[in-house]
N, C-alpha and C positions, 0 to 999 in steps of 0.2 A: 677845530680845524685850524692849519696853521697855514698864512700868507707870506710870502716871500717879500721882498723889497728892498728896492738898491740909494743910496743917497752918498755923498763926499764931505769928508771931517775939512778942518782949517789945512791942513796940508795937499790937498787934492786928491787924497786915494776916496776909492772904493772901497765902503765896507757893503757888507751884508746883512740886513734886519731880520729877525723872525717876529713876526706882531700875529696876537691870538685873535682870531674872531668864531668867536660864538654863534655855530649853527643855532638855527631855531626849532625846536620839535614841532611839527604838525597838530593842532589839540588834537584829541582823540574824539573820535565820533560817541558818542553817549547811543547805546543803544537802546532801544526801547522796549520798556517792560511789558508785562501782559495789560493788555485791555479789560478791569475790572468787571465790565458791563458785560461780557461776551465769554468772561470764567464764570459768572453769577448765571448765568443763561445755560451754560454749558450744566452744572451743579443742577440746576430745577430736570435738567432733559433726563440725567443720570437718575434723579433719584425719580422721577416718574415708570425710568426703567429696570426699576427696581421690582423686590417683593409686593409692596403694596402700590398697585397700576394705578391707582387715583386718589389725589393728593389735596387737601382742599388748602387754601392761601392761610390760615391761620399753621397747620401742618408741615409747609414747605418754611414760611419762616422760623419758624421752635428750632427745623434744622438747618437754617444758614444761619438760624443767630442772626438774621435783619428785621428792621422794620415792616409791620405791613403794607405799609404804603412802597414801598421800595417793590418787592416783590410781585404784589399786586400791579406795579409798572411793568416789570420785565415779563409776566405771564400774560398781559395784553399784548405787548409785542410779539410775543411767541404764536399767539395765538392768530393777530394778523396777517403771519405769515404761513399758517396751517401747519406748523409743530408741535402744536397740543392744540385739544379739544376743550372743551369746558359742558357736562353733562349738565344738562338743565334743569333736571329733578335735583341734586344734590349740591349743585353747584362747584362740585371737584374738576380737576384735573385730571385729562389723559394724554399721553401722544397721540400726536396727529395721523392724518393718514399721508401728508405730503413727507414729515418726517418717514414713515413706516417705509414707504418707496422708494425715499433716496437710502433708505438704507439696507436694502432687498438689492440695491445694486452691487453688493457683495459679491453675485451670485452669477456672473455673467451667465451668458449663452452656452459656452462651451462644456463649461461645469455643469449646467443642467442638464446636458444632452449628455454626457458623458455617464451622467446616473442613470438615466430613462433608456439607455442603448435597449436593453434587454427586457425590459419590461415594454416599451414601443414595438418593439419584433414580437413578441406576445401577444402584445393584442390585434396587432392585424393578424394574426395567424387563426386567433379567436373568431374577431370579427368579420376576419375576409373583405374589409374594408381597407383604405388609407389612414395611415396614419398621423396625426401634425402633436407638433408639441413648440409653444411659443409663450410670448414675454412680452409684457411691454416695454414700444423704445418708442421715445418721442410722440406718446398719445397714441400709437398705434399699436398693432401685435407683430412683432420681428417672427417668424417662421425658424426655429433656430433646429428642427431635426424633421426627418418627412421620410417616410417609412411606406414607401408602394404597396397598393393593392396584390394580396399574393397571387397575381396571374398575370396572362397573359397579354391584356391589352396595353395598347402605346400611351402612357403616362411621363409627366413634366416633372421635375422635380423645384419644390418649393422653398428649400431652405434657402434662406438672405430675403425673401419676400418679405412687402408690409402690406398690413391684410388690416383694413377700418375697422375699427375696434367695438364701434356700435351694431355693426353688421354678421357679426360672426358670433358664435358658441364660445371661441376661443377668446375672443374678445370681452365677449358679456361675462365670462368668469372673472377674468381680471379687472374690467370696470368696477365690480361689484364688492371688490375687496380693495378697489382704491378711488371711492366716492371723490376725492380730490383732482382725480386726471375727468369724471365724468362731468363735474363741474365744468372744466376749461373746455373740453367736447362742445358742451352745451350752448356756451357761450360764444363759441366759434361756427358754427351753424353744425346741424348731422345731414350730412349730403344722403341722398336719396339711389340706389343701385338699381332696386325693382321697385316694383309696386309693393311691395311687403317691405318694406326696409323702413325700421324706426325713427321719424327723423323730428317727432315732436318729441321735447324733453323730458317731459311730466310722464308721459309714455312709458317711453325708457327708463325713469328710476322707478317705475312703479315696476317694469320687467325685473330690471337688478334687485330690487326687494325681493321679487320673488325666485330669482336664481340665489341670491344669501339664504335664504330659507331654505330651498329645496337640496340643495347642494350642486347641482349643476347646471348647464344651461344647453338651449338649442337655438340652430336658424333653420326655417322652414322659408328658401328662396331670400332670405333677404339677400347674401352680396351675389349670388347667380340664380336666375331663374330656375328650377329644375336640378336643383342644390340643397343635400338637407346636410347639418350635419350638429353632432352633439361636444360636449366638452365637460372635463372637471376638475377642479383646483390643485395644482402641486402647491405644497406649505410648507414649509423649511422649520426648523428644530424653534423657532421664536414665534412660530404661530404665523409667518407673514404666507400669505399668496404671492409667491417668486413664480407660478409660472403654470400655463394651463395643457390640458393632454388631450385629445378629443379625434374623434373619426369623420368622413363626409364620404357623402356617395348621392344614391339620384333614390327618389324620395321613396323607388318599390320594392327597395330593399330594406331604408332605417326604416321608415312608418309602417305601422299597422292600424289600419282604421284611423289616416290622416292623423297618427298621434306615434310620438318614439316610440319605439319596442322597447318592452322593458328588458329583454334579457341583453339588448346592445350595451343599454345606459349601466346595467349591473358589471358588463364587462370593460365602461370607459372612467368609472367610478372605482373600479376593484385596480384599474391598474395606474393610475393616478395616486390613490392612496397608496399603494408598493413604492411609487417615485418616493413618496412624500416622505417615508419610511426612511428610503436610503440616505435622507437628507438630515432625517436627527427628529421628524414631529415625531409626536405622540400618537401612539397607533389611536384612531377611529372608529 
């Protein structure tokens, strides 16, 4: 850049100067590379979600090429924060269930509802009951689709509702396939609806053991008195539980000799797996 400037020789004119000054560039901001500890972390998640699900620390290092001591630091971290599991018979490596959840959130609400439209209107048609179909948000279960009883009495509709997760059918399917949201449940108290409402914790994962087992689950009066209703797992193409399907009604219709009917549970099982289908699993 060039400066102007005036000054007078021995005879008293005015000349004119041109004098250079030298802008200064700006240094350049250096910007910052990948965070080594957080690619190396990323690499263990990848390859646990790989072909072979469980990885043991001698295994996972042969494939970073690290030390074991290195690795065996970063799969404790991981592990502190419920992204991998560590199986105690074998001592291997799994994903976690807190990972498996935040990564189920692929799946929003609308997208699941937009699968089940027709297989929802299916089964209430079947079961002459209501229909719900939800998710969990924030520890609870989001109501994200609600399919009226096919008649004629004055019914609410439920979709945007949150419905305690410990208390419901719809709820205990999804507990059961995200041991990590039941934890923090637990530890934050299980509020009490009825007198039938689960609210010791030992209780309750001993229930989830057996809704994992059986493949579905029921509530007999826990969140309303004089309220039964059943539920069972939508699975998405990766095996995760994204999301549960289930009917309710008043207890002299789903029971039979105070226990489900089985031909309801056959038809809230039959069409849950139909969802699960449209979504990419492996037929059941």
């Amino acid at each position: 850049m060039l400066r102007q400037e005036f000054g007078n020789d021995e005879q008293g004119s005015i000349h004119r100067y041109r004098v250079g000054v030298v802008a200064r560039r700006a240094p350049r901001r250096r910007v910052p590379g990948n965070i080594q500890s957080i690619e190396r972390a990323a690499t263990i998640l990848r390859l646990l979600s790989g072909r072979n699900r469980r990885l043991g620390v001698v295994d996972i290092a042969g494939e970073m090429g690290l030390p074991k001591g290195t690795v065996h630091g970063l799969l404790r971290t991981l592990q502190s924060v419920g992204f991998i599991e560590q199986d105690e018979e074998s001592g291997k490596y799994q994903l976690g269930a807190a990972l498996l959840h935040m990564g189920s959130s692929y799946l929003d609400g609308n997208e699941l509802r937009s699968h089940a439209l027709n297989w929802s209107d299916s089964l209430a048609t079947r079961t002459r009951e209501a229909v719900r179909i939800g998710t969990l948000h924030e520890q609870q279960v989001l109501v994200v689709h609600h399919v009226f009883r096919p008649d004629d009495t004055l019914q609410t509709l439920d979709v945007g509702s949150l419905l305690p997760a410990h208390a419901t059918a719809l709820g205990k399917v999804l507990l059961a396939h995200h041991p990590y949201i039941t934890s923090e449940l637990a530890a934050a108290g299980l509020e009490a609806y009825t007198a039938a409402t689960i609210t010791d914790p030992e209780r309750l994962e001993r229930e989830l053991v057996r809704v994992r087992a059986q493949g579905w689950a029921a509530d007999i009066g826990e969140l309303v008195a004089g309220q039964v209703s059943y539920a069972a797992p939508i699975v998405d193409r990766r095996g995760t539980t994204v999301g549960a399907m289930g009917i309710f009604g008043p207890p002299e219709r789903l029971l039979a000799a105070r226990q489900p009917r089985g031909d309801l549970l056959s038809y809230v099982r039959e069409g849950a797996r139909a969802v699960s289908r449209e979504l990419g699993a492996i037929p059941w």
